[in-house]
Structures are given as C-alpha cells and as structure tokens.
N, CA, C and O atoms as a Tinker XYZ file with bonds, in Angstrom:
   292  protein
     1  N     -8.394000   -6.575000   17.150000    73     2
     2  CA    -7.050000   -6.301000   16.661000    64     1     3
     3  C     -6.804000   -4.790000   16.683000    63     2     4     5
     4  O     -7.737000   -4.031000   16.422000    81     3
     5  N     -5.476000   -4.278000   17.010000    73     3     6
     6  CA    -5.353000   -3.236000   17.272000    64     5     7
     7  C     -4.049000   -2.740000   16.251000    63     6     8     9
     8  O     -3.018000   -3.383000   16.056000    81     7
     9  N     -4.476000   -1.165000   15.556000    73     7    10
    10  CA    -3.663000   -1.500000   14.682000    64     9    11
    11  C     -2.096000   -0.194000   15.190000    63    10    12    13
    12  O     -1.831000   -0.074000   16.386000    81    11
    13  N     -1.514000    0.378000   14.433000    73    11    14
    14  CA    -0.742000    1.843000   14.853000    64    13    15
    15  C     -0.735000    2.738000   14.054000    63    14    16    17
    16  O     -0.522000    2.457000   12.874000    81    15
    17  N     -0.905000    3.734000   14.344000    73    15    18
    18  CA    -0.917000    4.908000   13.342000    64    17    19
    19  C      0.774000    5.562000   13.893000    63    18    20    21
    20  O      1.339000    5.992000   14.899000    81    19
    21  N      1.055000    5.232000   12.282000    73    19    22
    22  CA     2.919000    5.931000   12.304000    64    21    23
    23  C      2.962000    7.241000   12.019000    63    22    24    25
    24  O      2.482000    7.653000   10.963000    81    23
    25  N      3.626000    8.191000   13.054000    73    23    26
    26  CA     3.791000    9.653000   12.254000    64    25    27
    27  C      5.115000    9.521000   12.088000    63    26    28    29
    28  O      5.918000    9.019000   12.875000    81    27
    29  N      5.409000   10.228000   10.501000    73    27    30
    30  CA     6.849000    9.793000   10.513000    64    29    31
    31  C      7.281000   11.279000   11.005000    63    30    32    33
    32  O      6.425000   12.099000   11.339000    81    31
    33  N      8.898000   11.614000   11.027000    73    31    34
    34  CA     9.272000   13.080000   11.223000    64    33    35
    35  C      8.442000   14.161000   10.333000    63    34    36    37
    36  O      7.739000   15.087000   10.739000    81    35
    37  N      8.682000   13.837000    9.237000    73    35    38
    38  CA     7.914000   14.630000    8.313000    64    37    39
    39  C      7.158000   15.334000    8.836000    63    38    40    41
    40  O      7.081000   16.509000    9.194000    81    39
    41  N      6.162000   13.798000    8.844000    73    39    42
    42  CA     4.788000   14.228000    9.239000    64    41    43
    43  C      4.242000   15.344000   10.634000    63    42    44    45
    44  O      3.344000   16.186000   10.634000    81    43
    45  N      4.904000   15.056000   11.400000    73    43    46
    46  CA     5.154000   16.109000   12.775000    64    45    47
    47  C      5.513000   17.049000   12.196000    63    46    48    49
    48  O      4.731000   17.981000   12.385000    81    47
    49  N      6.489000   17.352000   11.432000    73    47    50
    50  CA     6.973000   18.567000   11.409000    64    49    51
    51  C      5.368000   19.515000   10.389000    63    50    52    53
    52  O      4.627000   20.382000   10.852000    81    51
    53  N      5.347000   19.104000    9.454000    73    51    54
    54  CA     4.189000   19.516000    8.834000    64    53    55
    55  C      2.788000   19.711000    9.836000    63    54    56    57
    56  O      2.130000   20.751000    9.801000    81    55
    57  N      2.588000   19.043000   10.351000    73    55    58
    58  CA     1.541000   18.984000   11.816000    64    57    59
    59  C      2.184000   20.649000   12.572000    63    58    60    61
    60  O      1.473000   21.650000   12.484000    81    59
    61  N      3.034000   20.686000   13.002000    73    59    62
    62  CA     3.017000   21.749000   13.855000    64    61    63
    63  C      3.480000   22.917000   12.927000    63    62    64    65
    64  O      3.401000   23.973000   13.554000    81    63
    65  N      4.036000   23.137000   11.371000    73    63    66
    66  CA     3.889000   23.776000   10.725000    64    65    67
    67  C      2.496000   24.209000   10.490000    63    66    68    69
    68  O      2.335000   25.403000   10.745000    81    67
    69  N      1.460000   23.597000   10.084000    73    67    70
    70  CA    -0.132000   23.472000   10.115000    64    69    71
    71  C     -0.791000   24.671000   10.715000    63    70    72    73
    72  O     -1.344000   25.681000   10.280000    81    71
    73  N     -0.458000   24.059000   12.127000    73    71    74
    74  CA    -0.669000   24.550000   13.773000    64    73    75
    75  C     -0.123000   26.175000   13.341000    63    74    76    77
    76  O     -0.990000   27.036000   13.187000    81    75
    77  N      0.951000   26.442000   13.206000    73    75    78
    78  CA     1.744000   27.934000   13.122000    64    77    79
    79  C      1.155000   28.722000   12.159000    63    78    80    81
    80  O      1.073000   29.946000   12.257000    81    79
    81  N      0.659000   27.947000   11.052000    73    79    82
    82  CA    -0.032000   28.967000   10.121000    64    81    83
    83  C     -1.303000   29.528000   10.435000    63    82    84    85
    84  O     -1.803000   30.619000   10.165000    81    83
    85  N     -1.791000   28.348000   11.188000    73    83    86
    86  CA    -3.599000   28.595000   11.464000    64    85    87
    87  C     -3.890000   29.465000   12.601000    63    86    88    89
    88  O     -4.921000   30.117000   12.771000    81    87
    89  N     -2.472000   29.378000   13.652000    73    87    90
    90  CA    -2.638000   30.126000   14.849000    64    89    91
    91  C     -2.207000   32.031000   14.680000    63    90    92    93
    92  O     -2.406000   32.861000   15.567000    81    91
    93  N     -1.502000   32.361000   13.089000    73    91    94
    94  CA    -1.236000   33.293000   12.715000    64    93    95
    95  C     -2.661000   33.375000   12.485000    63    94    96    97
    96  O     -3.047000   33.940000   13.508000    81    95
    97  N     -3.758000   33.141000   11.715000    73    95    98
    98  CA    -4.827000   33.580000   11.350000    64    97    99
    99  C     -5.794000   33.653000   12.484000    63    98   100   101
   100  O     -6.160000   34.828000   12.464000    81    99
   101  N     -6.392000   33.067000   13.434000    73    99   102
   102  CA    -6.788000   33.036000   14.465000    64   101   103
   103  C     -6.353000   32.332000   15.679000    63   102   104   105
   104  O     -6.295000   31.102000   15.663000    81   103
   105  N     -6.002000   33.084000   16.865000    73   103   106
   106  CA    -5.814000   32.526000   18.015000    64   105   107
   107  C     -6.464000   31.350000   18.383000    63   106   108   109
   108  O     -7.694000   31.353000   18.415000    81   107
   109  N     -5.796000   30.275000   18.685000    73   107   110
   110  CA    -6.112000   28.740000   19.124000    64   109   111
   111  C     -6.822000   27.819000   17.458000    63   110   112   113
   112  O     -7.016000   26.603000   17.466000    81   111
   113  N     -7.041000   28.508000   16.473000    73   111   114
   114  CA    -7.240000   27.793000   15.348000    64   113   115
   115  C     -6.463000   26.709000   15.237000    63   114   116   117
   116  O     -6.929000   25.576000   15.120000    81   115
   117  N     -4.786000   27.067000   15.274000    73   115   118
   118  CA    -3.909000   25.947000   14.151000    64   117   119
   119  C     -4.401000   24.771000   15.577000    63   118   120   121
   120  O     -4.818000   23.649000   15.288000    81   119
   121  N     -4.274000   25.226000   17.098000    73   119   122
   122  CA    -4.526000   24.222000   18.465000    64   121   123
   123  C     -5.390000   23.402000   17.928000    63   122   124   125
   124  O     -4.893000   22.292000   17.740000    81   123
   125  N     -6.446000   23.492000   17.614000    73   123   126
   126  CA    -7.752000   23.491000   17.556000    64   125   127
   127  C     -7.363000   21.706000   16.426000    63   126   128   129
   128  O     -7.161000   20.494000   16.513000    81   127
   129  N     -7.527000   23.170000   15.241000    73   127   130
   130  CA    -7.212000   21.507000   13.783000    64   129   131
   131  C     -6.138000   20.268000   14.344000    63   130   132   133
   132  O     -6.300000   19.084000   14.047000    81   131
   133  N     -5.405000   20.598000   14.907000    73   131   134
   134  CA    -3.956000   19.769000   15.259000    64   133   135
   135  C     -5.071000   18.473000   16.453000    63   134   136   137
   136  O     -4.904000   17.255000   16.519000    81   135
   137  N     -5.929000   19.157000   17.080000    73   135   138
   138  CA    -6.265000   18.716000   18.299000    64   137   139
   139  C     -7.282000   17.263000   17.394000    63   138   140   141
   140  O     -7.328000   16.040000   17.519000    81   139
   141  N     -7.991000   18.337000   16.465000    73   139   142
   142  CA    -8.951000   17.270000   15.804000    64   141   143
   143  C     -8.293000   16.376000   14.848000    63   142   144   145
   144  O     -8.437000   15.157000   14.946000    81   143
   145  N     -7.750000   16.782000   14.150000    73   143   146
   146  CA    -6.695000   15.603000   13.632000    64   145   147
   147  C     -6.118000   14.303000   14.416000    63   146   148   149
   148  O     -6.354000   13.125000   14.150000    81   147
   149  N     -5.311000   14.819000   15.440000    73   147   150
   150  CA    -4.813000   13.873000   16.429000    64   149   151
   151  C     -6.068000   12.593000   17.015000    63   150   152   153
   152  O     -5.789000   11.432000   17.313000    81   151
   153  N     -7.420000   13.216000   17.054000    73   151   154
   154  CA    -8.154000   12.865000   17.699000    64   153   155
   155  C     -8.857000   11.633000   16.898000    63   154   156   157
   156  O     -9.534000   10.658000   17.227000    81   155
   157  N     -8.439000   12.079000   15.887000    73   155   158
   158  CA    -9.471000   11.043000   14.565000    64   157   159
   159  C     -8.494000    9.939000   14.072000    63   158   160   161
   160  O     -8.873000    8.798000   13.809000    81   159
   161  N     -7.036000   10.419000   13.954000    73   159   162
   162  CA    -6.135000    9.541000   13.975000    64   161   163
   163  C     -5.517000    8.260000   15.248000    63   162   164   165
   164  O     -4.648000    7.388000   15.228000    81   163
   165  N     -6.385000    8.690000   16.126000    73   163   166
   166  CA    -6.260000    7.600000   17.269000    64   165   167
   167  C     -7.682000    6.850000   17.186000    63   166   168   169
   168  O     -7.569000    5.636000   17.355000    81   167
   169  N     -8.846000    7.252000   16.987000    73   167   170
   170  CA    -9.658000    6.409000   16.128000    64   169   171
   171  C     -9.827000    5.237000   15.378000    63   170   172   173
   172  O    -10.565000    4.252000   15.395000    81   171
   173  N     -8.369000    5.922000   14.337000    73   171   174
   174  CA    -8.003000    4.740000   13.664000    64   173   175
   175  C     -6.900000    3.154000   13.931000    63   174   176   177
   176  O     -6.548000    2.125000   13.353000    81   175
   177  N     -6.759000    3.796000   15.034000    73   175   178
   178  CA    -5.738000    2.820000   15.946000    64   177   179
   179  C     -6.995000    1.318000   15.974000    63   178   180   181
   180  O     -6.900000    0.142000   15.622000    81   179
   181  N     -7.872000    1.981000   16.458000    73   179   182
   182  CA    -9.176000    0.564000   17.133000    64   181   183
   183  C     -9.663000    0.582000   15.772000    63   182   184   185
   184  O     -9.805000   -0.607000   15.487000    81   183
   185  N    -10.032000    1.361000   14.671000    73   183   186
   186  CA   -11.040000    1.030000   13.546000    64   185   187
   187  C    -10.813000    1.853000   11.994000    63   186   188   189
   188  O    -11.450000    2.722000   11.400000    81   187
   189  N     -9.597000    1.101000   11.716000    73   187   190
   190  CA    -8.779000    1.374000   10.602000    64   189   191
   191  C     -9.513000    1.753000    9.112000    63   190   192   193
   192  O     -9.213000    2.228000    8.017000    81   191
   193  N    -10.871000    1.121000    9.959000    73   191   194
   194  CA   -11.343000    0.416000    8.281000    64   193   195
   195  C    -12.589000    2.339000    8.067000    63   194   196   197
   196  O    -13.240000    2.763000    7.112000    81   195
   197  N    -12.413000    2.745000    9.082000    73   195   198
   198  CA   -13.462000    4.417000    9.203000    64   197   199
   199  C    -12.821000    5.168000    7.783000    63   198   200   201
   200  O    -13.464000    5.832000    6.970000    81   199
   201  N    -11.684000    4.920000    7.755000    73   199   202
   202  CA   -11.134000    5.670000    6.655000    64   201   203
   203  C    -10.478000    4.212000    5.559000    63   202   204   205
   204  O    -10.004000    3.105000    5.812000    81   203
   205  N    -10.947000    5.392000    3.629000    73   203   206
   206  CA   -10.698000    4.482000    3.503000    64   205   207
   207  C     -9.100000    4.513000    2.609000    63   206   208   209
   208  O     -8.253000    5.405000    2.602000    81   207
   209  N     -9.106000    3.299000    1.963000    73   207   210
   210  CA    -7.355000    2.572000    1.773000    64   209   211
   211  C     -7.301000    3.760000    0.700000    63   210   212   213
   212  O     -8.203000    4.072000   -0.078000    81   211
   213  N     -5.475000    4.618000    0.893000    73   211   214
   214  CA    -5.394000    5.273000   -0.271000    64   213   215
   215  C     -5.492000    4.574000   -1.399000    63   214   216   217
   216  O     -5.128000    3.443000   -1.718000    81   215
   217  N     -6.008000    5.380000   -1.913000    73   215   218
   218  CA    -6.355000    4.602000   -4.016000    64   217   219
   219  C     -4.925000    4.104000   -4.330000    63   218   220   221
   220  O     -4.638000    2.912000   -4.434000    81   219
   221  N     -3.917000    5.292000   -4.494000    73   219   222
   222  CA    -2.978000    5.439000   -5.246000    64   221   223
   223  C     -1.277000    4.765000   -4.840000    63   222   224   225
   224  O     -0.225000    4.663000   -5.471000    81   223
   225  N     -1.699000    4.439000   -3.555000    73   223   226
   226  CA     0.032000    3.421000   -2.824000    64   225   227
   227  C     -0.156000    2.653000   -3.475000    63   226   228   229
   228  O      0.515000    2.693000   -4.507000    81   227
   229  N     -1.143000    1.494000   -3.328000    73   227   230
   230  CA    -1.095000    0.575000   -3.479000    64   229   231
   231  C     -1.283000   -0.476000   -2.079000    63   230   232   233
   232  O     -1.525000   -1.678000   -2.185000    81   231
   233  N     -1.178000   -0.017000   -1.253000    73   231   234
   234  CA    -0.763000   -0.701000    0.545000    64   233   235
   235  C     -2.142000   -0.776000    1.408000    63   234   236   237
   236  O     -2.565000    0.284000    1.870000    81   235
   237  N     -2.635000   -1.600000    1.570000    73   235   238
   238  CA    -3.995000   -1.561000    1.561000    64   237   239
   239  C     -4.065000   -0.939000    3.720000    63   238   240   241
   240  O     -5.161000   -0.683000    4.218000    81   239
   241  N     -2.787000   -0.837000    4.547000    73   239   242
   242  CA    -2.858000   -0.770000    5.589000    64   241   243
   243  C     -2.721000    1.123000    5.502000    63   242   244   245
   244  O     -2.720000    1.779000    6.544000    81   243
   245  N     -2.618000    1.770000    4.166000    73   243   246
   246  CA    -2.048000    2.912000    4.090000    64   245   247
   247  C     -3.763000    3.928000    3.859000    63   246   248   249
   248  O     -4.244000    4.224000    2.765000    81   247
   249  N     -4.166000    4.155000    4.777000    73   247   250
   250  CA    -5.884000    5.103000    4.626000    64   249   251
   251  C     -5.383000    6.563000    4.377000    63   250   252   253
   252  O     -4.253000    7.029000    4.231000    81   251
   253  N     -6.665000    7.129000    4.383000    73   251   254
   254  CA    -6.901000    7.930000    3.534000    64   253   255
   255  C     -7.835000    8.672000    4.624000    63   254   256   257
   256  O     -8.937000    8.162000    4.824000    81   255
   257  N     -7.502000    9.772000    5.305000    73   255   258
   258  CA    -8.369000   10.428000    6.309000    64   257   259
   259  C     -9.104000   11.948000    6.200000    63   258   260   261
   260  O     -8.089000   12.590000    6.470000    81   259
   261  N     -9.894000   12.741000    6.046000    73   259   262
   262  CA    -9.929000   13.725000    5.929000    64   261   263
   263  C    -10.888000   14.415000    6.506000    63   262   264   265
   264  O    -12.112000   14.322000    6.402000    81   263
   265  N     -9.780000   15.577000    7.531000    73   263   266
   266  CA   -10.406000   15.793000    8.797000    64   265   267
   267  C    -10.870000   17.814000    8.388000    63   266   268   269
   268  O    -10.008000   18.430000    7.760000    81   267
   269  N    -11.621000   18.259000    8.624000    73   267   270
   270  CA   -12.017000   19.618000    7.800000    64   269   271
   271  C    -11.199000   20.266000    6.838000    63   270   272   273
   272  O    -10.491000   21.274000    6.848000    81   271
   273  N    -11.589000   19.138000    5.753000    73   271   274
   274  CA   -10.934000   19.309000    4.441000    64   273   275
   275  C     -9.213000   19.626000    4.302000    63   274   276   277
   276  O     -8.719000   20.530000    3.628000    81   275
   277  N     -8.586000   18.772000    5.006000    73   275   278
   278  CA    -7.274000   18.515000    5.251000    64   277   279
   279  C     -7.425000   16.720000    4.776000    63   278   280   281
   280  O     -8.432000   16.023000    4.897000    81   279
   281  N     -6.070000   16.313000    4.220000    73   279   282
   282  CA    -6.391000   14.768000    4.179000    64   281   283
   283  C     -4.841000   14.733000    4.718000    63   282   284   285
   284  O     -3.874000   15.445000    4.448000    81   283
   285  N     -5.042000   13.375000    5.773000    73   283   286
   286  CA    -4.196000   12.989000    6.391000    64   285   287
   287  C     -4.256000   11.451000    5.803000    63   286   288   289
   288  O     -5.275000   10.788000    5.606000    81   287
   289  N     -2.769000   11.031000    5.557000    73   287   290
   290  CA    -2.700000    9.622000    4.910000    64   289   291
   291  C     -1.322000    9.161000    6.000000    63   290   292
   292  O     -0.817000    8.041000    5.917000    81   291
C-alpha cells in the first residue's frame, strides 16, 4: 500500500523560507536540509509507519518526522 505525503501551501512556503535562512548562514546549507527533508519525506510515501503518529492531532495517518533536529509533521 502506498500512501501520500501532502505539502500544503504553507508548508512550501516555510520549506523554502528554511532554505533562505540556512543559505544566508552557509552557502548550499538551507539546499542541503531542504534536499534531506524532501528525501525522508518520500520515504514515507512506501513506509509511513518509519515515523511515528503525532501524539497530539489525534489522526493516526498524521506522523511525526524529524530530520536534523527539524520536525516535519
């Protein structure tokens, strides 16, 4: 079973906000986190269950990811 990982607008926009702050501090940094994020979140497409269900929704399809101490939900 294959599942989808939704980015909503938000969420993009905060993603490449991310990216702009990290790339002010070192060249290809914010690239870098954005790249590994993306990478772990397609992960979860085939194996949902790697990360686990946020505590606090309530929505048991809603995880809980955290990629060098960033948490992506």
């Amino acid at each position: 079973m294959s599942w989808t990982v939704l980015w909503t607008d938000n969420a993009r926009r905060s993603l490449l906000d991310f990216r702009d702050q990290y790339e002010d501090r070192r060249t290809d940094a914010g690239t870098e986190l954005v790249r590994r994020i993306l990478e772990s979140t397609r992960g979860l497409s085939r194996f949902p269950r790697l990360a686990p269900v946020h505590p606090r929704l309530g929505d048991d399809s809603i995880r809980k990811l955290v990629v060098k101490r960033h948490i992506v939900i």
